[in-house]
N, C-alpha and C positions, 0 to 999 in steps of 0.2 A: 744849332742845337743837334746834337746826335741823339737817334730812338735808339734803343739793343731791341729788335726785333726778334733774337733768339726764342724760342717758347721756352716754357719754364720747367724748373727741375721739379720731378716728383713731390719733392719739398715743398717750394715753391707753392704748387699747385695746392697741396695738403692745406700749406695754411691759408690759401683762399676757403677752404671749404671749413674750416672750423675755428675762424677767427668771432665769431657770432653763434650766443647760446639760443638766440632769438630765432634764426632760420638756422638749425644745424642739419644738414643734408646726412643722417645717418648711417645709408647704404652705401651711397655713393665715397663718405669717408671712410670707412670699412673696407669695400673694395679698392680704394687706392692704395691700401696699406703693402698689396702684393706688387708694385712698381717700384719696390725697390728692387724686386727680385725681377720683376718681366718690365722693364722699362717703356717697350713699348704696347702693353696692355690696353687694351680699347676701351677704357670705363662705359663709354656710352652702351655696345656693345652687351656687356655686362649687365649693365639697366634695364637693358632690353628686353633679356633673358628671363631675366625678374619678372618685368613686364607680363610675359607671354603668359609665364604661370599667373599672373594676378588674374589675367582675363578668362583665364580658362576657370579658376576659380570662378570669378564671375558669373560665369554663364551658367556655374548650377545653385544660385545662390537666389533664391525669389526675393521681391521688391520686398514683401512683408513678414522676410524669415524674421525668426526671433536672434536675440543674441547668440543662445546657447545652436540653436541649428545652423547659425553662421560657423559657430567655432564646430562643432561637429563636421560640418565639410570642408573647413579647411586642415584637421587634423586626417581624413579621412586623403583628402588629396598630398599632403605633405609627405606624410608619416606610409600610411598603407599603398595608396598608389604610386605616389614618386621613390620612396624610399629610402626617404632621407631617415639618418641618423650616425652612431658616434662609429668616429675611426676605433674602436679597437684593438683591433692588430696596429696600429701604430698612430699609439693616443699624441707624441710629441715630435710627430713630423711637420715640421714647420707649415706643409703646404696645407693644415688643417686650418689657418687662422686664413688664406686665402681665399674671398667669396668666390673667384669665378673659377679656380679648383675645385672646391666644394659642389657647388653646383654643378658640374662636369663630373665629380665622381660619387654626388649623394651620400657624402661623409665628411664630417668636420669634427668641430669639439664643442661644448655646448655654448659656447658665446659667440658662435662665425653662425651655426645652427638659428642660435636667437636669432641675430639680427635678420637673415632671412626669413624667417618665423614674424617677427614683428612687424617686416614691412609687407607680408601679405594681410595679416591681421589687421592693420590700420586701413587697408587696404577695401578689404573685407566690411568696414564698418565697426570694427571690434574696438575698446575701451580696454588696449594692453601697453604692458610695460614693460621695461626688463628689471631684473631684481638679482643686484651680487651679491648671491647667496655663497656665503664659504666653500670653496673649494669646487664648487657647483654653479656655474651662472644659472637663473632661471627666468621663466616669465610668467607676468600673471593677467589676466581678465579681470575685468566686473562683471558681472552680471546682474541682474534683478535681486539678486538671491543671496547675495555677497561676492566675494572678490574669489580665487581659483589661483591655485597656481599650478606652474605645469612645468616638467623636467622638457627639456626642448631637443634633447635627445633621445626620447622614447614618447613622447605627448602624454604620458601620464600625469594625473593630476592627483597633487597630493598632497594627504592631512599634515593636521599639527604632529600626530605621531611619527607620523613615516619625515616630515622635518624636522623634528627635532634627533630620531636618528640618525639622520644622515647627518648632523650638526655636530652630534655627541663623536661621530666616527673620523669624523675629519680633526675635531680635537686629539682625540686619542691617538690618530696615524703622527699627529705634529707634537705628542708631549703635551701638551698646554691641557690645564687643568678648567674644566665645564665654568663659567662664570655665570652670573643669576639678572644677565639681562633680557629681559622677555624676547621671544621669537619675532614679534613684529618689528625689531628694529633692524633685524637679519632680511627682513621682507618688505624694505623700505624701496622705492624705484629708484631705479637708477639713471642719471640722465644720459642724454648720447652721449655727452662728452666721456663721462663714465664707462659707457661702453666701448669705446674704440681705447679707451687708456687703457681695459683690463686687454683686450687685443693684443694690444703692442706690448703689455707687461707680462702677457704668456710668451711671448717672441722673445723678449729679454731673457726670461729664465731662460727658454732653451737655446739661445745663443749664447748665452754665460756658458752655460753646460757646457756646450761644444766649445767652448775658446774661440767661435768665430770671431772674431773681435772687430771684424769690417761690418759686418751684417748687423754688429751689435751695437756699433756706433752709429748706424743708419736708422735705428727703432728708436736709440737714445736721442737722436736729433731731432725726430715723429713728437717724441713724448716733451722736449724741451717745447717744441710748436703747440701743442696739446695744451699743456699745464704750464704755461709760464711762471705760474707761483708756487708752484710744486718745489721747493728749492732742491729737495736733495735730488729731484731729476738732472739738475744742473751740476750738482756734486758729482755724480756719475757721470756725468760725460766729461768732465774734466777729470776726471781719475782714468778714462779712458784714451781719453786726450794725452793724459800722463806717459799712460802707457804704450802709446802708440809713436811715441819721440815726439809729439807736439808739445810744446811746453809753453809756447806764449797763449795761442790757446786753451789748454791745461787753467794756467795763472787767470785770467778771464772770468770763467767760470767759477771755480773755487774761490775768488773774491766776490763773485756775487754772493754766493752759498754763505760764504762767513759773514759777508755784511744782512744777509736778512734770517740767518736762523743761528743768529744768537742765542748761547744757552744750550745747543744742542749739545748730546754725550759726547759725539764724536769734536765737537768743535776743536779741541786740542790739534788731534792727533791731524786734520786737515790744516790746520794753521804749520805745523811743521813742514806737511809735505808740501804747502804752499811757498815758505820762504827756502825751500830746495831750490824749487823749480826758479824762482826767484833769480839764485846767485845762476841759474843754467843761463838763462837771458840773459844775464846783466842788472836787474834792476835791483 
């Protein structure tokens, strides 16, 4: 019997870490997201990092603080001592969804932001979540007193008004007319798995953007590992696959896509480009 002793490809590795919603390692998936770009990335290394700040946290954290004095020191140490918050001067540079960037340069975008934010908070003892807030990732606490939420790029915590304007602002930037679904269902948590998809689906738009189309097929592989039943993720990589002269490939995919999202608008117009690629093969 032959072993392939090889170690495994970034991929690979990925979907050992989020094949289970049971134990989903959320930081640790997060941070792997940038070994497509630094291959040999040290995740543990990473962890560590993390690590250090947890303790340091720690250590000004008393046995019998309250909830809110826990979150108060850890906004204090994030936000005002470390210095974390948003890139800026350059909101759609890829290296913003990277955690051991971010962390090395105390600027990301608000969902690389959360998840560092979250796993000191848990950390911490805190009762937090993240919440894919429109256009906004956020996260929120409990407390004794009710629930908090917080931009995770500034630690501000904020009302129903100042959410539902930032709700109304992001409609209006996109066209789409205000809908009359109450604000709590905008403020529902979001799971990790949740969290590392919107990750890699900030990475997609901006590799669409750029036409990177190697880079872009490397997220679209992330998110097929991710959401296996996400069909049109599967739709997209075989359109990418299309386009890239893969075509049996291509064909693959897009026949998964048609056989389980029946009914979809586009269905047509992928059933043609599927029997292209068809006569390209041969079949």
């Amino acid at each position: 019997m032959l072993f392939d002793d090889s170690p495994p490809t970034p991929l690979d590795y990925f979907a050992t870490l989020v094949q289970s919603d049971a134990h989903f390692p959320l930081l640790e998936a997060a941070a792997s997201i940038a070994q497509d770009e630094y291959p040999e990335l040290d995740l543990q290394q990473v962890l560590g990092e993390v690590d250090q700040v947890q303790a340091r946290l720690q250590r000004r954290i008393s046995r019998n603080a309250s909830a809110l004095q826990r979150l108060r020191q850890l906004n204090q140490l994030f936000f005002a001592e470390l210095g974390f918050g948003g890139n800026a001067n350059n909101y759609y540079d890829p290296e913003n969804s990277f955690l051991h960037h971010v962390l090395a340069t105390r600027r990301g975008i608000p969902v690389s932001l959360a998840v560092l934010w979250l796993e000191l908070a848990q950390g911490a003892g805190l009762q937090v979540r993240g919440v894919a807030f429109p256009g906004h990732f956020m996260v929120k606490v409990v407390l004794p007193n009710g629930q908090v939420v917080i931009d995770p790029v500034t630690g501000q915590s904020l009302g129903r008004e100042e959410l539902l304007e930032r709700l109304e602002l992001y409609q209006d930037e996109r066209g789409l007319v205000p809908d009359e679904m109450p604000l709590s269902l905008y403020l529902q948590a979001a799971t990790p798995r949740d969290v590392v998809a919107r990750m890699l689906r900030n990475l997609k738009e901006i590799y669409g953007a750029q036409h990177d189309a190697e880079r872009l097929l490397a997220v679209q592989d992330r998110l097929v590992v991710l959401l296996p039943r996400v069909w049109e993720e599967r739709r997209d990589r075989g359109l990418l696959y299309a386009a890239q002269g893969e075509p049996a490939r291509a064909v693959a995919d897009l026949e998964a896509y048609l056989e389980h999202a029946q009914g979809s608008e586009d269905a047509a117009a992928v059933a043609e480009r599927l029997r292209a690629l068809r006569r390209i093969v041969g079949q």
